[in-house]
DSSP file (Angstrom, degrees, kcal/mol; ACC not computed):
  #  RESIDUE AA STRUCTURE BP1 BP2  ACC     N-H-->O    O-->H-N    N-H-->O    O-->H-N    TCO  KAPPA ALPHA  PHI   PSI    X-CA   Y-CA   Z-CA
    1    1 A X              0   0    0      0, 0.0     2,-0.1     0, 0.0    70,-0.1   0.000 360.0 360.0 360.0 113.9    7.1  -11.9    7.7
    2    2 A X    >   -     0   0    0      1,-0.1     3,-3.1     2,-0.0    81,-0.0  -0.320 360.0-100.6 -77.0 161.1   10.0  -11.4    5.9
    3    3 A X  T 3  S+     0   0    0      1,-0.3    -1,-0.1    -2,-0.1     0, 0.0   0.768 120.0  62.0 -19.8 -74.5   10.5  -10.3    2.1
    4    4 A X  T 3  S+     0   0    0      2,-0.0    -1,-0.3     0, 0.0    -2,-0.0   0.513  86.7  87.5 -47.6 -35.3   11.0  -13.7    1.2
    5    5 A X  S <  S-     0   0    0     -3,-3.1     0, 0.0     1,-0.1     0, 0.0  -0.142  81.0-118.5 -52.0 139.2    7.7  -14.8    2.4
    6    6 A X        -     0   0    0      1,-0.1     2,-1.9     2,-0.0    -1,-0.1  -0.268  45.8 -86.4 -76.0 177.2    4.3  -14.7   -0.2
    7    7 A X        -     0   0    0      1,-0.1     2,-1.2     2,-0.0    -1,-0.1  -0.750  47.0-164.0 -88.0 101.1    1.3  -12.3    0.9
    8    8 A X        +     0   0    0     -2,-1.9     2,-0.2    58,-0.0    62,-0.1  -0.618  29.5 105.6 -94.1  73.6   -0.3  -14.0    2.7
    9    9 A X  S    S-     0   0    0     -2,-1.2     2,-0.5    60,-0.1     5,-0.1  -0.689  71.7 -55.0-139.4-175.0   -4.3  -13.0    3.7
   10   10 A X    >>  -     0   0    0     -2,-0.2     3,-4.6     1,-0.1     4,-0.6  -0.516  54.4-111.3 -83.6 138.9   -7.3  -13.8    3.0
   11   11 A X  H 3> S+     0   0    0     -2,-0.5     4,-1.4     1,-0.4     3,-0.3   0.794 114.9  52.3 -37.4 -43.7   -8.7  -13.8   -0.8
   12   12 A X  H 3> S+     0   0    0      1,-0.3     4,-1.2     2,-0.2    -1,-0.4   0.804 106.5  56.0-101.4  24.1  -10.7  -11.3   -0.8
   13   13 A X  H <> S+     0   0    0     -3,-4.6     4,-0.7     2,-0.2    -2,-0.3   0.708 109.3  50.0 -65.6 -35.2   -8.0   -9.0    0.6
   14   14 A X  H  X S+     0   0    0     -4,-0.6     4,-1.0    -3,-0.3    -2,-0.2   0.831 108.2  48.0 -24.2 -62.5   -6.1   -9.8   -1.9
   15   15 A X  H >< S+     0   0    0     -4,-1.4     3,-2.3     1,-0.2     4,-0.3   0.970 115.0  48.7 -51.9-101.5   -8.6   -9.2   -4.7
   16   16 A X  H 3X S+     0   0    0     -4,-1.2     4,-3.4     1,-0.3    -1,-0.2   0.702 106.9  48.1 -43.9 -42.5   -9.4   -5.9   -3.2
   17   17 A X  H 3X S+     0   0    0     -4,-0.7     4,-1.2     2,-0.2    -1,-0.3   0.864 113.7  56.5 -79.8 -15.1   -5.9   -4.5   -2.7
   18   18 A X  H XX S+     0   0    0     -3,-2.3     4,-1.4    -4,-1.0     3,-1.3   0.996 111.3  42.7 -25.3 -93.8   -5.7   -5.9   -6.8
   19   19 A X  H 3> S+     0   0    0     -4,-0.3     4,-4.0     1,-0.3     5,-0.5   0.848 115.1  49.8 -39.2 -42.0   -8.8   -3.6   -7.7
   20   20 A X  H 3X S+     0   0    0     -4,-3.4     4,-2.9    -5,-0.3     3,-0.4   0.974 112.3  42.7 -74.8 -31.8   -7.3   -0.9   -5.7
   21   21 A X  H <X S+     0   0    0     -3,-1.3     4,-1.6    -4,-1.2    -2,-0.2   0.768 114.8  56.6 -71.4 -36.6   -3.6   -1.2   -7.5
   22   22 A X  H  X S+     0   0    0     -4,-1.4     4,-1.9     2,-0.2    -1,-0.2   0.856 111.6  40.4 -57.0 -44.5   -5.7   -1.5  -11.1
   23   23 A X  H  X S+     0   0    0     -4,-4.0     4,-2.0    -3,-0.4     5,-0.4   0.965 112.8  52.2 -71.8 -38.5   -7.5    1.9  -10.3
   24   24 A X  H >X S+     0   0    0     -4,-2.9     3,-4.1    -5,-0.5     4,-2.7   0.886 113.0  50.6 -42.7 -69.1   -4.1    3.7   -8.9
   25   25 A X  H 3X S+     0   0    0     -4,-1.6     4,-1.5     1,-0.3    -1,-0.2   0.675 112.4  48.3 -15.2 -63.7   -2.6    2.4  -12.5
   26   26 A X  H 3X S+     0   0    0     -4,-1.9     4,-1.4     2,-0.2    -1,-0.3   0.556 104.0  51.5 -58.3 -19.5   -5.3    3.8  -14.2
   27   27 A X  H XX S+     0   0    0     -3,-4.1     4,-1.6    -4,-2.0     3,-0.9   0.861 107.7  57.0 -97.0 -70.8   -5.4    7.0  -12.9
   28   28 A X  H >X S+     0   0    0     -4,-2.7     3,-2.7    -5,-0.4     4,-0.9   0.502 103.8  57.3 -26.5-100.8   -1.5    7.5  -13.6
   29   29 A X  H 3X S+     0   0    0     -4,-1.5     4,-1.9     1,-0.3    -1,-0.3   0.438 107.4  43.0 -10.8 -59.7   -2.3    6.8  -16.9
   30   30 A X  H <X S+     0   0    0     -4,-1.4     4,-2.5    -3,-0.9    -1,-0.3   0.928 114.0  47.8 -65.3 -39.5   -4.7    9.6  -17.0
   31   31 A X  H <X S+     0   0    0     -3,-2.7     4,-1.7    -4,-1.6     5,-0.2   0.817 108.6  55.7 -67.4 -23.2   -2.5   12.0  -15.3
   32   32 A X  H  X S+     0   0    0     -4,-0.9     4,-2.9    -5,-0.5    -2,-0.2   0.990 117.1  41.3 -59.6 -63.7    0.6   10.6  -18.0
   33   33 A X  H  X S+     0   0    0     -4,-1.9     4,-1.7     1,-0.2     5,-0.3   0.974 113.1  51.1 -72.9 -61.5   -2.3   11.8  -20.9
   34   34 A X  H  <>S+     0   0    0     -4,-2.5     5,-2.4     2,-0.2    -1,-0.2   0.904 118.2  40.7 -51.9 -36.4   -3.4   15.4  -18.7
   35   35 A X  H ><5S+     0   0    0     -4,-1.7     3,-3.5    -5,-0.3    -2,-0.2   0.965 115.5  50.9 -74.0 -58.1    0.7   16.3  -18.6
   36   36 A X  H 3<5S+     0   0    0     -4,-2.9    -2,-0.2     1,-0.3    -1,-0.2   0.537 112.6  44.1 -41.1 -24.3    1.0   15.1  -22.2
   37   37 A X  T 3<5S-     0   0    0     -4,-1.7    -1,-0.3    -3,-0.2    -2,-0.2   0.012 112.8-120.2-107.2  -8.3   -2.1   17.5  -23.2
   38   38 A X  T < 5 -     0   0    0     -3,-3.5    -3,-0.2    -5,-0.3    -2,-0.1   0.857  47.8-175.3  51.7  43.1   -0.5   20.5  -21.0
   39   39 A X      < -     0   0    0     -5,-2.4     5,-0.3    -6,-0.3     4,-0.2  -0.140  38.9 -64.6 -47.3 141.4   -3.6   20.1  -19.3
   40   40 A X    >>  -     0   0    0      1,-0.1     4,-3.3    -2,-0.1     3,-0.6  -0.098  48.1-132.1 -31.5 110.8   -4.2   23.1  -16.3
   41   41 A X  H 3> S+     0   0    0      1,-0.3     4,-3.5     2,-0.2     5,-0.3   0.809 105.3  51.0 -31.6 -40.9   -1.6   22.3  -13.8
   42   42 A X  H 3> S+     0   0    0      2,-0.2     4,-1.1     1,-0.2    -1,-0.3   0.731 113.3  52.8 -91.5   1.0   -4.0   22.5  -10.5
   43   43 A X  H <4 S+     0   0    0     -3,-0.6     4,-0.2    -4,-0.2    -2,-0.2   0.961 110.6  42.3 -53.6 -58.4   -6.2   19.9  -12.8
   44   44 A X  H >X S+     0   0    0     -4,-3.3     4,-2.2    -5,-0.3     3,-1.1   0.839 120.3  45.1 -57.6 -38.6   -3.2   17.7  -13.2
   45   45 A X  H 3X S+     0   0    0     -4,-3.5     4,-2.1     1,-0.3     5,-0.4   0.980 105.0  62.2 -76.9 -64.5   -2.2   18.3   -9.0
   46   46 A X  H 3< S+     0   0    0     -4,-1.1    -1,-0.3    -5,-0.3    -2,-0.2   0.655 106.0  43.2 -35.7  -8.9   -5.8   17.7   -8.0
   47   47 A X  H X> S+     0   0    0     -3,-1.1     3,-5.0    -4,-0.2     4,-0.9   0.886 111.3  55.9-101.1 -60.2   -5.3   13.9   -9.6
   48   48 A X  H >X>S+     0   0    0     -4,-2.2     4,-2.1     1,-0.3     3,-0.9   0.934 106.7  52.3 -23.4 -67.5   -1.8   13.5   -7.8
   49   49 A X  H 3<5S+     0   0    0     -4,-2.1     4,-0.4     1,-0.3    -1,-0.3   0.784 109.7  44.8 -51.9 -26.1   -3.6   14.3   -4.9
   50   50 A X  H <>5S+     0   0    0     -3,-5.0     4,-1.4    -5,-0.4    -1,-0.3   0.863 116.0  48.2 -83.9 -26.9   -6.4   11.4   -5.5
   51   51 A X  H XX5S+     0   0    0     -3,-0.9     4,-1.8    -4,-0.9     3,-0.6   0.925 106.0  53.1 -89.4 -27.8   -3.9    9.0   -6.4
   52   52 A X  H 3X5S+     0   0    0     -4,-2.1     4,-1.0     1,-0.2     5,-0.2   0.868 111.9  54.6 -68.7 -19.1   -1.5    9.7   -3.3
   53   53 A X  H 3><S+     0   0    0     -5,-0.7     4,-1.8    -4,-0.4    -1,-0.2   0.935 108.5  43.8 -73.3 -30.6   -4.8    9.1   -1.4
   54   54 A X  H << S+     0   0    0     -4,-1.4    -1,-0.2    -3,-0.6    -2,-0.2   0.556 109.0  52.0 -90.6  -5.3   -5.5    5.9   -2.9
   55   55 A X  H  X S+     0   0    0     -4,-1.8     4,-2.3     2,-0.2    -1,-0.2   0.428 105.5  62.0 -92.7 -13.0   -2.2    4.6   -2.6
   56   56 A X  H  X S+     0   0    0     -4,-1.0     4,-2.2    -5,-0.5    -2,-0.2   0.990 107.3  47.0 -58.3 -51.8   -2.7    5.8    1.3
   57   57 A X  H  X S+     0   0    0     -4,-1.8     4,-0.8     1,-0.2    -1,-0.2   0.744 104.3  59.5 -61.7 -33.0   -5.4    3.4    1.4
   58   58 A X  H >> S+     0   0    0      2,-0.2     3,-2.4     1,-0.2     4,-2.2   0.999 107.6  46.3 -36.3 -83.9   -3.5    0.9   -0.1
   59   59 A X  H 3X S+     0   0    0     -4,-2.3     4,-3.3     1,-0.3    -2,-0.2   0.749 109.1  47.1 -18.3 -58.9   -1.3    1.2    2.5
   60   60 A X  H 3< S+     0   0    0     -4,-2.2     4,-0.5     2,-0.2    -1,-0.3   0.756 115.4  51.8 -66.2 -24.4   -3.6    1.2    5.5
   61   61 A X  H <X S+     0   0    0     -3,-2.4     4,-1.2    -4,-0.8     5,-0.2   0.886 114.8  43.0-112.7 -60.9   -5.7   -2.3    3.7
   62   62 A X  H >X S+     0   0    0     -4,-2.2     3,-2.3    -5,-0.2     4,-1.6   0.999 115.5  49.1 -58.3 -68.3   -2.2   -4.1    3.2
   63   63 A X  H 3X S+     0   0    0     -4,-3.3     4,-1.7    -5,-0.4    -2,-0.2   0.824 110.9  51.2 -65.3  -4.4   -1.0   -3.0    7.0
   64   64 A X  H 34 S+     0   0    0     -4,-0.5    -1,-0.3     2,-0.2     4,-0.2   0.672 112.3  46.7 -90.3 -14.1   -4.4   -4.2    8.5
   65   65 A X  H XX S+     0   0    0     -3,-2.3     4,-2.5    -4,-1.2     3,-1.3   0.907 110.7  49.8 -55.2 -78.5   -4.0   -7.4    6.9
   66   66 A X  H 3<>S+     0   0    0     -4,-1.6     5,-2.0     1,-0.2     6,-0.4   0.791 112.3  46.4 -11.4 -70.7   -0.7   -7.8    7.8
   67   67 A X  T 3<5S+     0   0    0     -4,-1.7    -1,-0.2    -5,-0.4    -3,-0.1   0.730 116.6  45.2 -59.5 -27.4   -1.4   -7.0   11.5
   68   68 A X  T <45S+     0   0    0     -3,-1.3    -1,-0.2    -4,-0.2    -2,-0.2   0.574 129.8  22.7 -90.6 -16.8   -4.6   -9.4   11.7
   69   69 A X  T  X5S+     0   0    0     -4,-2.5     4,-1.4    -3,-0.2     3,-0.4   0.574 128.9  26.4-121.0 -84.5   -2.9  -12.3    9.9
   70   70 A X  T  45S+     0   0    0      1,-0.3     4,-0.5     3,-0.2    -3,-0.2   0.746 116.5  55.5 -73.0 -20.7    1.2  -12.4   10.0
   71   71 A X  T  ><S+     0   0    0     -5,-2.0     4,-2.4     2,-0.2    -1,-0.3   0.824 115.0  42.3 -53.1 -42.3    1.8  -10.5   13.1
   72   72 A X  T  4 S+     0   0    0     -3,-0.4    -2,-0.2    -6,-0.4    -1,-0.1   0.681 115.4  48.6 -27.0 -54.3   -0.4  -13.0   14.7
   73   73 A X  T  < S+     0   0    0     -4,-1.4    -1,-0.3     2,-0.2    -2,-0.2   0.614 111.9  49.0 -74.5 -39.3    1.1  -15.6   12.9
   74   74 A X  T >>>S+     0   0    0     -4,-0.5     5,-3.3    -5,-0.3     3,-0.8   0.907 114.3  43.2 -95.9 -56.4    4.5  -14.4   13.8
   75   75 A X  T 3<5S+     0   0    0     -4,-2.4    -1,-0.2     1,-0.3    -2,-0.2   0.572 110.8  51.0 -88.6  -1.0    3.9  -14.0   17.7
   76   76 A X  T 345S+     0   0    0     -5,-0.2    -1,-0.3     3,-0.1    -2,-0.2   0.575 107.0  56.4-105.2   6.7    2.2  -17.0   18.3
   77   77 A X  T <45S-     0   0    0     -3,-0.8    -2,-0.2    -4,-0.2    -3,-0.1   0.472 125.3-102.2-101.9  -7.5    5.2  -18.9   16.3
   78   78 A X  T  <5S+     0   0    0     -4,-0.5     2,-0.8     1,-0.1     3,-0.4   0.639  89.6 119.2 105.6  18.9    7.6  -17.3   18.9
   79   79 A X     >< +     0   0    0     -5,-3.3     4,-1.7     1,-0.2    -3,-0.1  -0.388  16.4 133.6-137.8  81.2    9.0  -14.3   16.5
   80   80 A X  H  > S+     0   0    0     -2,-0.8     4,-2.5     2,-0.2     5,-0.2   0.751  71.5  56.8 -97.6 -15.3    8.0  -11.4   18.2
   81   81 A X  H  > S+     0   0    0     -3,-0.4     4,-1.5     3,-0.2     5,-0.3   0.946 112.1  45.9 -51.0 -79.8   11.5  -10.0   17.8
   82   82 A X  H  > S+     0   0    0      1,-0.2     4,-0.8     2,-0.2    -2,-0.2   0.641 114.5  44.0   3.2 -80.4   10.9  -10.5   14.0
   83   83 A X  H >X S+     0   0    0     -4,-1.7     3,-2.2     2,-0.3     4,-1.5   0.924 113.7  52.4 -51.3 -65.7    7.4   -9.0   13.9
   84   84 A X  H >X S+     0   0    0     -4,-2.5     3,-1.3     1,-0.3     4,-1.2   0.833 111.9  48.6 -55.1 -65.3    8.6   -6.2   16.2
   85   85 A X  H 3X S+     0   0    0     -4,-1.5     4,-1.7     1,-0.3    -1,-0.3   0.716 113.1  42.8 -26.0 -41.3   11.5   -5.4   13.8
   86   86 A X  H <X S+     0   0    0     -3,-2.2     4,-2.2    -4,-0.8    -1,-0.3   0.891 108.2  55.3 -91.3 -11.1    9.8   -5.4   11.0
   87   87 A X  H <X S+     0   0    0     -4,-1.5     4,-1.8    -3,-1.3    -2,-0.2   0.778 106.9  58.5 -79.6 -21.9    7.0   -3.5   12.1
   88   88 A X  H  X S+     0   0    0     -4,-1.2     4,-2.4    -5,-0.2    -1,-0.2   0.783  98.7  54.3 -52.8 -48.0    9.6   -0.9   13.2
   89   89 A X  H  X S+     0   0    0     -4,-1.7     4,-1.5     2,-0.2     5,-0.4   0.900 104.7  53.4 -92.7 -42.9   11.1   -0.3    9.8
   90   90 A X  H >X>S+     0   0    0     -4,-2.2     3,-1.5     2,-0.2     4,-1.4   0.852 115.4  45.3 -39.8 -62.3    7.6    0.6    8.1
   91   91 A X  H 3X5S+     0   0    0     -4,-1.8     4,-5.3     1,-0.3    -2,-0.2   0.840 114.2  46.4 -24.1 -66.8    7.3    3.1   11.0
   92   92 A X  H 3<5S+     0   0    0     -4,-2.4    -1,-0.3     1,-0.2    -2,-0.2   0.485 116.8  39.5 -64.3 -21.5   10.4    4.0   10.3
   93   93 A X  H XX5S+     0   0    0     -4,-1.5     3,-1.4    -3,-1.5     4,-0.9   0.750 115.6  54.5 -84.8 -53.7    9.9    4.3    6.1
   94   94 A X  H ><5S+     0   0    0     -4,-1.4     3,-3.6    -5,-0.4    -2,-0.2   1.000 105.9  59.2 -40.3 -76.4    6.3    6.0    6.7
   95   95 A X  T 3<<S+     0   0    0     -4,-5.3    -1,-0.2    -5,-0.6    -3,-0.2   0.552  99.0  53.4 -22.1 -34.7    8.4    8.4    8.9
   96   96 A X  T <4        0   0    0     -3,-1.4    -1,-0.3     1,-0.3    -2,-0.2   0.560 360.0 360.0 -98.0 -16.4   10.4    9.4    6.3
   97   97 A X    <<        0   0    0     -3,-3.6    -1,-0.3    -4,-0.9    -2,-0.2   0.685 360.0 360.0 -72.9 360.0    7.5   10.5    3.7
């Protein structure tokens, strides 16, 4: 699905990947308040670490949509080049982290 395209899944995949981007948000916040407060450094890493974890999950929620809905979408509409391309540069962006 290219860029241009909306996200396209089912509601309450949506809604959920919402709640999870509302807690990530919130937990920055608190880690913004724990640096501001020169809170204990391995306090402050030990929240980094939950949030990189919940943005993991993010991740995995969104690419299992994706793969169950617009890849689907994509190769039964004849655009498996597409699909295959794009599914190539997330590999290829994932790789790089």
């Amino acid at each position: 699905m290219p860029s241009s395209q909306k996200y396209v899944d089912l509601p309450p995949a949506k809604k959920d990947a919402l709640k999870r981007l509302s807690y990530i948000e919130g937990h920055l916040a608190g880690i913004r308040r724990m640096v501001e407060e020169d809170k204990y450094c391995v306090d402050v890493l030990k929240q980094t670490f939950a949030v990189r974890r919940a943005i993991q999950k993010l991740e995995s929620k969104l690419l299992e949509g994706h793969l169950h809905s617009c890849v689907i979408e994509g190769v039964r509409d004849g655009r498996e080049d597409e699909v295959l391309g794009e599914l190539m540069e997330l590999y290829s962006l994932a790789d790089k982290g």
